[in-house]
C-alpha positions in Angstrom: 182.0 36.1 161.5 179.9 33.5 163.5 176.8 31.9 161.5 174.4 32.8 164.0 175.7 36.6 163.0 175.6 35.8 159.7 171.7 34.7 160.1 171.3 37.8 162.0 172.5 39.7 159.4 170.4 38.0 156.8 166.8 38.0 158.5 167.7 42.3 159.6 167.9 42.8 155.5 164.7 40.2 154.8 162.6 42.1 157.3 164.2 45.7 155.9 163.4 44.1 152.5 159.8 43.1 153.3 159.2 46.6 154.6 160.4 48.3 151.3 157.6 45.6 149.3 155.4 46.9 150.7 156.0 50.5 150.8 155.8 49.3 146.9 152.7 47.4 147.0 150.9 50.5 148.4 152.6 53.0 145.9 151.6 50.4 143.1 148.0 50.5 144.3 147.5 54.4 144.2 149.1 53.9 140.8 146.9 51.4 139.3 144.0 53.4 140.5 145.4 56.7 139.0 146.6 54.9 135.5 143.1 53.4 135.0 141.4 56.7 134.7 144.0 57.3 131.7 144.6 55.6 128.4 148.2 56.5 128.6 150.3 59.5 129.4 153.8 59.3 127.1 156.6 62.1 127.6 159.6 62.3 125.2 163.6 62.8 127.2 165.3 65.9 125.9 167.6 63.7 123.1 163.9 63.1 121.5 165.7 59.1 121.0 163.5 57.6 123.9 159.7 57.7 125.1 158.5 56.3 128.4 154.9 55.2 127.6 153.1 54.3 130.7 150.3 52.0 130.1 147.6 49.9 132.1 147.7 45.6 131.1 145.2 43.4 132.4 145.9 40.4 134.0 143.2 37.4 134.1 144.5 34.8 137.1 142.5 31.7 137.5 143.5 28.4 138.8 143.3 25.0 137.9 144.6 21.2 138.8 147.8 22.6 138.4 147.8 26.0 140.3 147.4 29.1 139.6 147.7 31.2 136.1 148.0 34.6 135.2 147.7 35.8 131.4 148.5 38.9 130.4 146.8 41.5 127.9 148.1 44.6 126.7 149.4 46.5 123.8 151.7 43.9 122.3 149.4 41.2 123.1 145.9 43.2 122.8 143.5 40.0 122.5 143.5 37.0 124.4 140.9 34.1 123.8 139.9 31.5 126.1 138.2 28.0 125.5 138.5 24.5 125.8 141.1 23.6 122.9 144.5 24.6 123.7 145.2 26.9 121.4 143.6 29.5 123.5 145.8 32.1 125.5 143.7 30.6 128.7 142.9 27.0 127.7 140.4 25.3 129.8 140.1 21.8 129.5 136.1 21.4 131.0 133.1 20.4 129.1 131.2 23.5 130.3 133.5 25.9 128.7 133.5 26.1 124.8 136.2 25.4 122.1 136.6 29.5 121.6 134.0 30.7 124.8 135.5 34.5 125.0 137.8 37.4 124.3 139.4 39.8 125.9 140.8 42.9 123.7 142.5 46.1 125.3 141.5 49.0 123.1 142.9 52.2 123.4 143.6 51.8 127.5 140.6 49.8 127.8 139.9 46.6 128.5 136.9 44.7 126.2 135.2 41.1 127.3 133.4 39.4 124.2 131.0 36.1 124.3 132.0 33.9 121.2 128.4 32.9 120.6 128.6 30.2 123.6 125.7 28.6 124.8 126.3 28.5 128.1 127.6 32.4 127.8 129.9 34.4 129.5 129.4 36.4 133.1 131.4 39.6 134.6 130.2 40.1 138.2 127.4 37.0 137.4 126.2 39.3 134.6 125.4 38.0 131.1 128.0 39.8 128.5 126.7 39.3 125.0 128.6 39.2 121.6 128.8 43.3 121.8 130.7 42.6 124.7 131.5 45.1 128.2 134.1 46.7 129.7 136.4 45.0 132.3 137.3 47.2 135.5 140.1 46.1 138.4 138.9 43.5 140.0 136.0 42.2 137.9 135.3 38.4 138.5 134.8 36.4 135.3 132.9 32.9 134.7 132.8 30.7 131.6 131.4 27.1 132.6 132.6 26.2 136.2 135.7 28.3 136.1 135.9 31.3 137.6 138.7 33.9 136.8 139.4 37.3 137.7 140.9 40.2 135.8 143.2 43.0 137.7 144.7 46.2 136.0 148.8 46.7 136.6 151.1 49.1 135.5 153.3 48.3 133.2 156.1 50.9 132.5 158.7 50.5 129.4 161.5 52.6 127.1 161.1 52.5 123.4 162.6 54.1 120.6 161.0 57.0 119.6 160.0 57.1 116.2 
C-alpha cells in the first residue's frame, strides 16, 4: 500500500472520528443539562453485585502562567479549597487572593461556594458570596483577587460494588 493511501486512509477515519466527538459533545450537553436537575438516579443489574450511580462533578478551570487547570469536585473529593498557599486544591500564588480565600463542597448533587472570611471576598457572576455561601450552576464565573475561574457541571458515570 502506497503512503499517500495510507494518509488517505488515516485522515477518512480522523474526519469519521471527529464527526462521532461530536455527535458525543452534543449528547453530553443534553446530559449535563438533564443530570443537573437530579441529585443522582442509581439502578441495581439483576445479580444485585453492581450499581451504576450516575452523578453530576463540578469542574473549576482557570488559567495561569502555566496554562490552563481544571479541578475536580465530586463525591470522593466533595470539598476543594483555594488560596494562595499551596496546599489548596487550586493554589493561587497572587497577593490578592488569600492563604484559604474559598470552598467549594458538593452536597447531596449540589454544588456549594463558601468565602473563608477574606477581605477582599469572593464573587459568582461579580456577586458578593458571604461565609453562608451560594449555590454554583453550569457555567457560573468565579473571582477571588485578579483571578477569574469558572465552574462547569459534567457527568461522571461509574460501577461500584453494591453493598
Amino acid at each position: 500500500m502506497s503512503q499517500a493511501k495510507s494518509i488517505e486512509q488515516l485522515q477518512c477515519r480522523v474526519d469519521r472520528l471527529m464527526g462521532q466527538i461530536e455527535n458525543l459533545a452534543a449528547e453530553l450537553a443534553a446530559v449535563k443539562v438533564e443530570l443537573a436537575s437530579h441529585e443522582r438516579d442509581e439502578f441495581t443489574f439483576d445479580d444485585d453485585t453492581l450499581v451504576n450511580q450516575a452523578m453530576v462533578r463540578g469542574r473549576i478551570d482557570y488559567r495561569d502562567a502555566n496554562g490552563l487547570w481544571c479541578v475536580y469536585v465530586d463525591a470522593e473529593e466533595p470539598t476543594i479549597t483555594c488560596g494562595r498557599t499551596p496546599d489548596n486544591g487550586i493554589a493561587i500564588p497572587s497577593p490578592s487572593v488569600a492563604r484559604r480565600h474559598f470552598s467549594v463542597t458538593c452536597e447531596k448533587g449540589r454544588f456549594w461556594i463558601r468565602d473563608l472570611g477574606t477581605a477582599t471576598g469572593t464573587y459568582v457572576n461579580e456577586r458578593p458570596v458571604g461565609p453562608t455561601g451560594r449555590r454554583l450552576d453550569d457555567g457560573d464565573q468565579i473571582r477571588c483577587g485578579a483571578q477569574q475561574m469558572t465552574f462547569l457541571l459534567e457527568a461522571h458515570i461509574g460501577l461500584v460494588a453494591a453493598g
